[in-house]
KOLFI-687387 format. One line per 2 residues: number of its first residue (from 1); their letters; for each residue x, y, z of N, C-alpha, C, CB. Coordinates in steps of 0.02 Angstrom, whole numbers, padded with zeros to 5 digits. Glycine has a CB too. Example, Ala and Ser with C-alpha at 12.3 -4.5 7.8 and 13.67 -1.06 7.14 Angstrom:
REM KOLFI-687387
1) AS) 00660,-00284,00390,00615,-00225,00390,00660,-00165,00390,00565,-00224,00452; 00642,-00112,00354,00684,-00053,00357,00645,00002,00394,00704,-00030,00286
This chain:
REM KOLFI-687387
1) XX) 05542,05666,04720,05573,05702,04775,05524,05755,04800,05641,05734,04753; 05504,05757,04883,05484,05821,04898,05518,05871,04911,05453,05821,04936
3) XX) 05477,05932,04933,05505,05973,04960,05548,05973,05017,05469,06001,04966; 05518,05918,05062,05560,05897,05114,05621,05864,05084,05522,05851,05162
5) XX) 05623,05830,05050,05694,05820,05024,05736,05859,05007,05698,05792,04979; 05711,05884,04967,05754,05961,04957,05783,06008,05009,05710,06008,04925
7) XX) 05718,06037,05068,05759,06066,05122,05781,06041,05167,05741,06105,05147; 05798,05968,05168,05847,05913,05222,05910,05914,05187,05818,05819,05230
9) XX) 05902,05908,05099,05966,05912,05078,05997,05993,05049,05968,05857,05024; 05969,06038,05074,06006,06085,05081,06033,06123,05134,05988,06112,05055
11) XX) 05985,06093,05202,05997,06106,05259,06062,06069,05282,05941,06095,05294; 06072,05997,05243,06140,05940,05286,06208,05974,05228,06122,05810,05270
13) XX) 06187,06007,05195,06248,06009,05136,06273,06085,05132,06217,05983,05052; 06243,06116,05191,06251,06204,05205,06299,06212,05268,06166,06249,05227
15) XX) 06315,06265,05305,06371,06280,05350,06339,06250,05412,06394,06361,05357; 06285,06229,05402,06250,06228,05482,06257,06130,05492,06136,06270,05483
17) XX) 06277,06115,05440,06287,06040,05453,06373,06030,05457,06248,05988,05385; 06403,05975,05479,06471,05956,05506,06490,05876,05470,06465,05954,05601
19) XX) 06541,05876,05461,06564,05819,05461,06568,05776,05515,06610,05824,05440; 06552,05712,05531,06556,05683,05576,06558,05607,05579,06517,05706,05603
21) XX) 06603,05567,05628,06615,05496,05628,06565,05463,05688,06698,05481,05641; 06496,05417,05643,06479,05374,05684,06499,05313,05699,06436,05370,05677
23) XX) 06515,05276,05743,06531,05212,05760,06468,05188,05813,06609,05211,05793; 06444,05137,05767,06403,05102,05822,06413,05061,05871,06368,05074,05804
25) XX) 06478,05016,05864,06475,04949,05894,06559,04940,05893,06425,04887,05845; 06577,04937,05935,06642,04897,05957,06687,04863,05889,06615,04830,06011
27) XX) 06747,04871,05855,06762,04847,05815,06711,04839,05728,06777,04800,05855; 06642,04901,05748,06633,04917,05678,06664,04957,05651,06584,04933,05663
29) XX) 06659,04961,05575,06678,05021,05528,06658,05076,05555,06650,05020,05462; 06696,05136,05557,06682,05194,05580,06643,05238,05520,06747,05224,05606
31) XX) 06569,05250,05524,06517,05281,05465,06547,05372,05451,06415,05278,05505; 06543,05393,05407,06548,05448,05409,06476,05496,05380,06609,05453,05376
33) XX) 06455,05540,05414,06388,05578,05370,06378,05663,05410,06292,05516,05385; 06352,05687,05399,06340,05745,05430,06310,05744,05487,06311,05782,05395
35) XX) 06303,05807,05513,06275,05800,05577,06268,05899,05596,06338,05741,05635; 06210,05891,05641,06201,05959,05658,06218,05952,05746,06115,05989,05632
37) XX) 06278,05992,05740,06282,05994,05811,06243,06030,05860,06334,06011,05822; 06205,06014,05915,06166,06036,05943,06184,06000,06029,06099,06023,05899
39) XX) 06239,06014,06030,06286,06018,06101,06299,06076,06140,06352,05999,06088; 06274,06142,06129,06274,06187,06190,06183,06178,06196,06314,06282,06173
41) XX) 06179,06187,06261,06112,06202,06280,06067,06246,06259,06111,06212,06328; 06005,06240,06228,05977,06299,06199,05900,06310,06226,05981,06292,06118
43) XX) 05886,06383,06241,05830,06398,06265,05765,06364,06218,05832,06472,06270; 05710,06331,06261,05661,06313,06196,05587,06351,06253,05657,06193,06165
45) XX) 05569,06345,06199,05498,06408,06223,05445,06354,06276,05432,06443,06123; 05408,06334,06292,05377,06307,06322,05314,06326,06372,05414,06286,06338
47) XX) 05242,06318,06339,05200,06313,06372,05218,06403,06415,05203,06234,06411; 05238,06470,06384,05239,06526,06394,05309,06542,06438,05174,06541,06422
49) XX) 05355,06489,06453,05427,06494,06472,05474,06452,06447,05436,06487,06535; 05507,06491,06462,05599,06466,06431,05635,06419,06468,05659,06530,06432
51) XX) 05634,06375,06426,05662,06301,06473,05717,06286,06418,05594,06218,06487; 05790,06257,06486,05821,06253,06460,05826,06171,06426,05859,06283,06492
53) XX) 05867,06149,06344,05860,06107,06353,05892,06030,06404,05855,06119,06310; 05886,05971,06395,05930,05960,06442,05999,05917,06450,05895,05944,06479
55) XX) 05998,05912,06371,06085,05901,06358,06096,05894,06322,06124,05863,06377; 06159,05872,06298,06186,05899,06214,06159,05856,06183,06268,05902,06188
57) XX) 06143,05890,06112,06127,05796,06077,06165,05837,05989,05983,05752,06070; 06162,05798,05943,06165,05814,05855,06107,05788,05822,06231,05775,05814
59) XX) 06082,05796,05760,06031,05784,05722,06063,05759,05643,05984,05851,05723; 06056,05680,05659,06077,05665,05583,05997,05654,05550,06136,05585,05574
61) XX) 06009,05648,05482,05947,05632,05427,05929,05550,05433,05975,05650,05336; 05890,05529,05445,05850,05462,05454,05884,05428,05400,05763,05463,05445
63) XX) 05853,05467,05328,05894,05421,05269,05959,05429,05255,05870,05428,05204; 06000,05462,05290,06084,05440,05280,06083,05386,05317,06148,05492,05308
65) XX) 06074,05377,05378,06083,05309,05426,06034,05262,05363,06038,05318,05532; 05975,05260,05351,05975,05200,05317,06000,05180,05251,05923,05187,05317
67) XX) 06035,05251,05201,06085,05227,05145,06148,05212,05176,06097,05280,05087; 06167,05229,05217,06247,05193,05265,06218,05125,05300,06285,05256,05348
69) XX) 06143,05082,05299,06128,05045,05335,06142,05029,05377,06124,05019,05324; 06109,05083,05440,06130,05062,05515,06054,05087,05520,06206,05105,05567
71) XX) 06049,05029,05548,05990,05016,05611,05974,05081,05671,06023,04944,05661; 05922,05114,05672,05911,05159,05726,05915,05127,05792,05848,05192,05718
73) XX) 05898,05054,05828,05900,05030,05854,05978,04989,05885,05855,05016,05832; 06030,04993,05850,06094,05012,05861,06131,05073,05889,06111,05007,05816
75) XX) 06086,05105,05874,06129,05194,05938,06152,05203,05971,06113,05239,05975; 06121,05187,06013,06106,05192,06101,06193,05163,06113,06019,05119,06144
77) XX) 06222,05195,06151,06300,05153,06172,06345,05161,06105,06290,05053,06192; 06316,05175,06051,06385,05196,05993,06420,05286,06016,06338,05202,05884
79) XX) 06443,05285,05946,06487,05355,05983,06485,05394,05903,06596,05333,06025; 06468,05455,05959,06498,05499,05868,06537,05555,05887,06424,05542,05806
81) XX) 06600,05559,05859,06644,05646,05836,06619,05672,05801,06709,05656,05803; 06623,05726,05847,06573,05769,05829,06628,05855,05842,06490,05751,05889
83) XX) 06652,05882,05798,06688,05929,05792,06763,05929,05845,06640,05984,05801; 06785,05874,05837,06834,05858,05889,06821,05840,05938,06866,05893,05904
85) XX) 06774,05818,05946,06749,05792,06025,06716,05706,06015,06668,05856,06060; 06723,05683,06050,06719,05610,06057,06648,05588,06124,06810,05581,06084
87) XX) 06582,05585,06092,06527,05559,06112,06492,05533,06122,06511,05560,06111; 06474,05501,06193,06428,05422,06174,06353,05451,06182,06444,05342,06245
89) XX) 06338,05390,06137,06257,05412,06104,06220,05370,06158,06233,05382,06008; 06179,05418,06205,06142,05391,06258,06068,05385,06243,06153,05431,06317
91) XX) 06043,05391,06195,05975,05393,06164,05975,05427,06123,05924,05408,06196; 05913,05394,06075,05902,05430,05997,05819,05430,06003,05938,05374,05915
93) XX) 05768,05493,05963,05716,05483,05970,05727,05525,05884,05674,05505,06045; 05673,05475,05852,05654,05509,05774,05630,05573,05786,05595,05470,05728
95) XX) 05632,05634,05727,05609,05668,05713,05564,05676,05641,05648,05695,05728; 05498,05667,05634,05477,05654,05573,05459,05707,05529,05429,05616,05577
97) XX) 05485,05715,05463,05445,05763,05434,05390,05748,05415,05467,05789,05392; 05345,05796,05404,05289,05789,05372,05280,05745,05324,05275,05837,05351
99) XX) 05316,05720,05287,05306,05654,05262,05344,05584,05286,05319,05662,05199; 05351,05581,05360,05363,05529,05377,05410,05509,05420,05367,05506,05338
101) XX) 05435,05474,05465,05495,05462,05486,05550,05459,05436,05491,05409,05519; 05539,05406,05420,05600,05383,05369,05631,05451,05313,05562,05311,05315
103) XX) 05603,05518,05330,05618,05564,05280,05634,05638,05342,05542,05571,05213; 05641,05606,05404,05663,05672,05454,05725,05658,05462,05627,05682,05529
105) XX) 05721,05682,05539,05783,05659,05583,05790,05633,05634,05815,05692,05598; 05856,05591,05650,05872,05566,05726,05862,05621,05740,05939,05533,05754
107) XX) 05861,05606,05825,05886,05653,05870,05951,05600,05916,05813,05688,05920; 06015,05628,05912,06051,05599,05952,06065,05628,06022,06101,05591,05920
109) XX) 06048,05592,06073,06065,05626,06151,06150,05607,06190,05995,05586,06213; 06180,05654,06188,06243,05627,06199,06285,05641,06263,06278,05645,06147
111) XX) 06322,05611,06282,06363,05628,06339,06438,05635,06319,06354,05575,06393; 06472,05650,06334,06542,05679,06329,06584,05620,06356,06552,05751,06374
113) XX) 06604,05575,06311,06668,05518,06333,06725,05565,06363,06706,05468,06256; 06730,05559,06421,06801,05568,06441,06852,05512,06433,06802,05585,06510
């Protein structure tokens, strides 16, 4: 185990991570795993200004999706609840840690199912 293991699994298992239901696909099992909500817009620094970002998304751990075995390439059009709110997942782009994809995070980009 690295270090990165360690502060992914104390970062998903602390107040700043959520319970949350992924569903990928129409009539799949509904997955359950954490998730960092990152659905209000947040200032990010940029090239000496503040840009906002540009829409809600959550951050699950790479390796929960692959010990729940779901495909990153399944996302796109699934849905996740996400603190009472019901979200379709309009793109996902990895986040890698320093040792790798497979040991960061999604990034989920989401829109708001009405």
């Amino acid at each position: 185990m690295s270090v990165w293991d360690v502060h992914y699994t104390a970062l998903y298992n602390s107040l700043l991570a959520v319970d949350a239901v992924l569903t990928v696909a129409c009539g799949d099992v509904p997955i359950e795993l954490r998730a960092i909500d990152k659905t209000v817009p947040q200032m990010n620094s940029f090239q000496g200004a503040d840009v906002a970002t540009i829409g809600p998304a959550a951050h699950v751990r790479a390796s929960e999706l692959a010990e729940k075995d779901v495909d990153p390439d399944t996302l796109d059009g699934g849905m996740l609840t996400l603190n009472g709110k019901d979200w379709k997942i309009i793109n996902h782009q990895p986040i890698p840690a320093p040792t790798g994809e497979a040991f960061g995070e999604v990034r989920l980009s989401l829109d708001e199912r009405r």
